[in-house]
N, C-alpha and C positions, 0 to 999 in steps of 0.2 A: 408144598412146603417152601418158604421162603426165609431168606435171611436177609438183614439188616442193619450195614452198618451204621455205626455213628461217625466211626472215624475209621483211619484206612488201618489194617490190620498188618501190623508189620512184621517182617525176617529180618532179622538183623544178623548180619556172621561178624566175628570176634574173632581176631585169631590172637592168642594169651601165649608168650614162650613156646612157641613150635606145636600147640597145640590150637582144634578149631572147634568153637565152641556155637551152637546153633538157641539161639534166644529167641522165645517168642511171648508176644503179646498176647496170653491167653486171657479169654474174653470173660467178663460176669454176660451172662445169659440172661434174658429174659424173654420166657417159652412162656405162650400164649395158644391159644385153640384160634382159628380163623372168624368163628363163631363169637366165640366172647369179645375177641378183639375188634369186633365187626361193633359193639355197644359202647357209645360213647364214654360212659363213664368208666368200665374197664381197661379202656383205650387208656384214658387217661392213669389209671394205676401204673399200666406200661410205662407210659411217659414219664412219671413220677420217679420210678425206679433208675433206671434211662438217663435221666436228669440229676437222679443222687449220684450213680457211679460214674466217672469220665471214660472208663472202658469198655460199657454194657453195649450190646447189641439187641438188636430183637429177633426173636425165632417166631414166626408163625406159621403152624401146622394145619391140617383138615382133620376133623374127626377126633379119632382115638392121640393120647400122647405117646403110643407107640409111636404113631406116623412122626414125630419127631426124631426119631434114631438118628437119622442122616443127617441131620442139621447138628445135632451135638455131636457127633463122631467128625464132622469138617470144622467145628469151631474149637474141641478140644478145649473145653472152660474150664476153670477156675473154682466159677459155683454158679449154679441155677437157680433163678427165681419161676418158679411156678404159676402164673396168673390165672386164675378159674372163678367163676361164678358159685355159689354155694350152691346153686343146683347141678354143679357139675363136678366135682371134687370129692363126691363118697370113695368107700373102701377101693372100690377099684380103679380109683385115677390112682392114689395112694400104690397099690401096687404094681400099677403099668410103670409108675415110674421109679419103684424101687426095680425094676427089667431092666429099663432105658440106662438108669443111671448106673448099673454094672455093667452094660454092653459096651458104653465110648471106648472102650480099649478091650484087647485081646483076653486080659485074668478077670478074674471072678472077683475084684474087688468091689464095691463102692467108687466111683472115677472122682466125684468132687461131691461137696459140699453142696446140700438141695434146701430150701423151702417153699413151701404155699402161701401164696399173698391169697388172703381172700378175706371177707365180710359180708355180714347182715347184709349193706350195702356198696360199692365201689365210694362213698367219700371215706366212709370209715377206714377202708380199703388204704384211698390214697395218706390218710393222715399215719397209719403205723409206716407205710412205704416209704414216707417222706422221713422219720424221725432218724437221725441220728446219730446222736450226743452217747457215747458210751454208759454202757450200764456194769456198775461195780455193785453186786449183791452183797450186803452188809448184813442182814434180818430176814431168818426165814424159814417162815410156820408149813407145818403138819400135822397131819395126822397118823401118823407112822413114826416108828423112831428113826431118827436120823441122827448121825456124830455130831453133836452140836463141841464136842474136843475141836473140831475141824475150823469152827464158825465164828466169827467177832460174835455173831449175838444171833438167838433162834430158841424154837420151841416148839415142841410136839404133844399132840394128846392120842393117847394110846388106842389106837382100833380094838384091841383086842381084851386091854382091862379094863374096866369102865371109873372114869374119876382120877386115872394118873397122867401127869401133866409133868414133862420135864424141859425143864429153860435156863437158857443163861441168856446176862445183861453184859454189854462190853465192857469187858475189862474185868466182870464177874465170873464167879466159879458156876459148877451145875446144881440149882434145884431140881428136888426129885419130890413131887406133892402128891401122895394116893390121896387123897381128899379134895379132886378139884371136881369141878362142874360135873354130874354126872351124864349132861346134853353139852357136847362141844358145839355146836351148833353155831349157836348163839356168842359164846368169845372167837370163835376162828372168823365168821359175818363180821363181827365189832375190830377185829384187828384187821381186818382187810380195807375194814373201810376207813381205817384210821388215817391212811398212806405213808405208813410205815415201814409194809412188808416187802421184801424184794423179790420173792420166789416162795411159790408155793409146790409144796408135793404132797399127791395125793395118793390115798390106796384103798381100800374097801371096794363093796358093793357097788355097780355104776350102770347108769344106760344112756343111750344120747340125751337124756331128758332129765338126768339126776344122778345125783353125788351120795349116797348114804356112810354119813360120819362113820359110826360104830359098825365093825364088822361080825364080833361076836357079841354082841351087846345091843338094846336099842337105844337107838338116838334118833337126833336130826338127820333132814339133809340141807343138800342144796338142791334147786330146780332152777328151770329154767319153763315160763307161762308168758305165753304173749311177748315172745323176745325180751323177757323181761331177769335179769338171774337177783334169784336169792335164797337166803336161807329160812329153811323150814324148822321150827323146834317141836322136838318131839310130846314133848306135854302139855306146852300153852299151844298149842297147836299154833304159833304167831311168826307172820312172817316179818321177816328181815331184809330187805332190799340192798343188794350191792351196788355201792356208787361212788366207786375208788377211783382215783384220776393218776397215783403214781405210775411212770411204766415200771413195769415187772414181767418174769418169767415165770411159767409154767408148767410143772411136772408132773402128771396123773400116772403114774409108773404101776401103778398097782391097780389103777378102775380099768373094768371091759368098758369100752366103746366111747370113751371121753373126749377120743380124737378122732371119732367119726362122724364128718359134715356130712349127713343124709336129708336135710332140708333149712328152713330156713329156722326151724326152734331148736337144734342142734344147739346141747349145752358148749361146744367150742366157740361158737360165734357168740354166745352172751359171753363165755368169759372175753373174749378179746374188746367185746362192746362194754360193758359194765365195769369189769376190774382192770380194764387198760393192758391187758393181758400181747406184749407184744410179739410175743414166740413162745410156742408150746410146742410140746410133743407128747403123742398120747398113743392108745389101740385104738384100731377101727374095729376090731373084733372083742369079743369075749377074750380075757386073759387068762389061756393055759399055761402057756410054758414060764414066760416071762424074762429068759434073756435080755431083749432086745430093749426089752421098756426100763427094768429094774439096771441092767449093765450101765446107763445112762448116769446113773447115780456113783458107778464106780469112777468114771473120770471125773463126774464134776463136783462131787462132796468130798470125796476118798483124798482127792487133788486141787485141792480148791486153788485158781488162778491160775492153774496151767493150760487149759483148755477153757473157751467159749463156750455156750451152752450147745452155738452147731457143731462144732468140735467133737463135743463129748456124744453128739449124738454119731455123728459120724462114725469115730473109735470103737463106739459101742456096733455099731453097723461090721465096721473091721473085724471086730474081734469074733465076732458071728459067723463072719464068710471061712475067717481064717480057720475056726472050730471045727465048720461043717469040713473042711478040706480035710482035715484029720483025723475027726472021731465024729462023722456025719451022725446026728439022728433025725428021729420026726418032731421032736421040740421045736430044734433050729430050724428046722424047714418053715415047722409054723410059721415063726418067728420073723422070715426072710422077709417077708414084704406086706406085714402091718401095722408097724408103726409108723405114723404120719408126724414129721414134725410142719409148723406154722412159723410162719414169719420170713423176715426179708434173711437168708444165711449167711451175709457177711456183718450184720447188725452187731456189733460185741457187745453181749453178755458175760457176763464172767463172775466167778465167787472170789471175795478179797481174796489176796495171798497169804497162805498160810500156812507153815512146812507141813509136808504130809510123809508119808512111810520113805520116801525114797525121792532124792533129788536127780531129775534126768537134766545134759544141756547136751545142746546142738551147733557145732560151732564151726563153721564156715573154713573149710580149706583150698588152696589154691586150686585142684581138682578134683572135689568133690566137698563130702560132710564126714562130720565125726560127730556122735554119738554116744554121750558119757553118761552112766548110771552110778549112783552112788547111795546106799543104802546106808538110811539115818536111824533106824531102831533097832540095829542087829537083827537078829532071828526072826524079828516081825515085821520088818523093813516092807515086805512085800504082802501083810496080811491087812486088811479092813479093821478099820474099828468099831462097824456095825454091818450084822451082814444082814439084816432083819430085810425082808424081799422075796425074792424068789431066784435061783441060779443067779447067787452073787458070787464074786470074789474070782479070783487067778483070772485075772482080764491080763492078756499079755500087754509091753509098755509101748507104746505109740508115737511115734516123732513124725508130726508133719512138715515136710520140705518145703519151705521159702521159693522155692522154683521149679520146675518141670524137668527133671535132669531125662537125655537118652540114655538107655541101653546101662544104668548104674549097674557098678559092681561091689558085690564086699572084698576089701581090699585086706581088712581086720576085723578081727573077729567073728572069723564063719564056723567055728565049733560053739558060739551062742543061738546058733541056729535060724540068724535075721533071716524074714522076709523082706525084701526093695524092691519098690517099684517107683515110679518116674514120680510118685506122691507123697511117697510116706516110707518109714522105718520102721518094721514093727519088729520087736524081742521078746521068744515068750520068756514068763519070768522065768529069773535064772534056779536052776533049782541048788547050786551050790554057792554057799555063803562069801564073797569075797568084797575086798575092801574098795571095789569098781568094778564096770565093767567097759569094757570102749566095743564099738563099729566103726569102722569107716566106711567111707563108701566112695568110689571114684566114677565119674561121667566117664561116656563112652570117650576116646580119643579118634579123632579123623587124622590119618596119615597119608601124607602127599608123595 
């Protein structure tokens, strides 16, 4: 195992009003296999990444991405970029490294922020690597219902009724049409490749090879032939070719195996190849329990603009670890380590802003944070507006820390019950209705 700097890794000490404060330059990562990084074009992904962040290092490991442990527990990142081959990257790289990335520290959290750089190809590879230009989600189809209350503009066709179809146009109110297409197939293909859509979520029937629109009902799908994706319609038997060039984001919260790269016809890599698909997150397995994939959607639809889409996968990750710690089952166990999200994780994605049940802020105090919740609906301040999924809803509320604080303490507010740690704030929701709530929280103090 080796590491790699780019620049020199700094300690800086502060001493603030009689206090000493320890700042470090925690690094963006980019972990490689010794193997892949040994292939030129992989190399170059590295590079790519490496070259977009001014902070990144490179980690190269032997073999398993276990054998990286050590190398993220001394560099103590930020967020991790993953680099693999698609012959190297199935379920179980996915869950070595949901291990790795709860081990860098002593609790049982999530440590940072992770994705997989990979493709069909490494140029493909390097071109999502290299991109970017923030992404503001405006427009955005399903198949499943989703709060489109939440959304400037979006729409869904129903898995489970067959022909109802609900949308809004910005700045428009909601249609509700039982009379639409009885095969989505064919308009969700047509508005994909319009490049219009900014984020896709999907749910129904799935395998690495296929998307089936209707769940209780027949329709179309999607496939994925010859590296090739498109949609199938279920009566003209007529295919449809995907060949969308906006970037977008992607959500399959509800398909088994969407987000499992097992070779190189694996439906993830046409989506990233064909609909420009620049970060997804999906199962590598069959979807039982469904926490971990559906929670996804409590941060980033429930909340739109508060969280990135790695964010929200994260939170969602959080509020998993945090459940198991207090009402452990075999769901969340399931759960613990397969969902694979895709893409570079500091890439921002985000859904426009748009007030949702409860306004949190985070506001910077001279030794330490505060932590402010303020509930905008009254009574429902804290409930969903759709919980359609599977284990939705009461996601406790999540503030990530602007810095790496030691040894924080709650200094207010510890009969709300926060959990702190050197990353993040979490409060489960409050179960008594009040007109805020505040935390604070104070960095360790060194005394001389």
């Amino acid at each position: 195992m080796k590491i790699n700097m780019r620049s020199d890794f700094l300690l800086a000490l502060v001493v603030v009003a009689g206090m000493c404060l320890t700042l470090r330059a925690d690094p963006y990562l980019v972990a490689v296999s010794e193997a892949d990084y040994a292939q030129p074009g992989w190399k170059k992904v590295c590079d790519t990444l490496l070259a977009k962040h001014a902070d990144a290092k490179l980690l190269t490991y032997p073999g398993s991405v276990t054998n990286a442990l050590q190398g993220l527990q001394k560099a103590d990142p930020r967020a991790v970029a993953f680099v693999a081959t698609p012959q190297n990257c199935g379920k179980q790289f996915v869950r070595e490294i949901h291990l790795v990335m709860r081990a860098i520290d002593p609790d049982v959290y999530t440590d940072a922020p992770w994705g997989i750089l990979t493709g069909l190809t490494p140029e493909e590879a390097c071109t999502r690597a290299a991109y970017a230009t923030p992404l503001v989600v405006t427009n955005t189809l399903a198949n499943t219902a989703i709060p489109l209350e939440n959304l400037l503009a979006g729409e869904w066709y129903d898995e489970l009724q067959q022909s109802l179809h609900v949308s809004k146009q910005r700045g428009g109110g909601i249609v509700r049409d039982t009379q639409a297409e009885k095969d989505p197939a064919g308009p969700l293909a047509r508005k994909i490749n319009s490049n219009t859509v900014d984020l896709i979520v999907g749910s129904g029937h799935a395998t690495e090879r296929d998307w089936q629109i209707g769940y209780r009902y027949a329709a179309g799908s999607f496939c994925c032939d010859n590296n090739q994706l498109h949609a199938l319609t279920y009566s003209e038997i007529k295919q449809i070719p995907i060949l969308s060039t906006n970037p977008k984001i992607y959500l399959p919260c509800g398909n088994c195996l969407m987000g499992h790269v097992n070779g190189t016809q694996a439906m993830a890599l046409a989506w990233m190849r064909d609909a420009n698909v620049l970060q997804m997150a999906g199962y590598t397995v069959p979807t039982w329990f469904g926490y971990a994939g559906w929670g996804i959607l409590d941060y980033l639809l429930e909340m739109p603009g508060r969280y990135t889409f790695a964010e929200a996968f994260m939170a969602s990750q959080l509020a998993l670890d945090y459940l198991l710690l207090k009402k452990p089952s075999r769901g969340l166990q399931f759960d613990q380590t397969v969902v694979a999200f895709y893409g570079d994780p500091l890439w921002e994605a985000r859904m426009a802003s748009v007030l949702s049940g409860y306004e949190q802020t985070l506001t910077k105090t001279k030794d330490g944070y505060t932590l402010t919740v303020k509930p905008l609906r009254g009574e429902t301040s804290f409930k969903l507006l759709s919980y359609n999924g599977s284990e939705r809803g009461n996601r406790p509320i999540i503030a990530f820390l602007p810095e790496r604080l030691k040894n924080p303490r709650v200094a207010e507010g510890s009969e709300l019950n926060p959990i702190v740690t050197s990353r993040f704030i979490l409060l489960p929701l409050p179960t008594e209705m009040k007109a805020s709530y505040t935390v604070r929280i104070e960095r360790e103090v060194l005394k001389f």
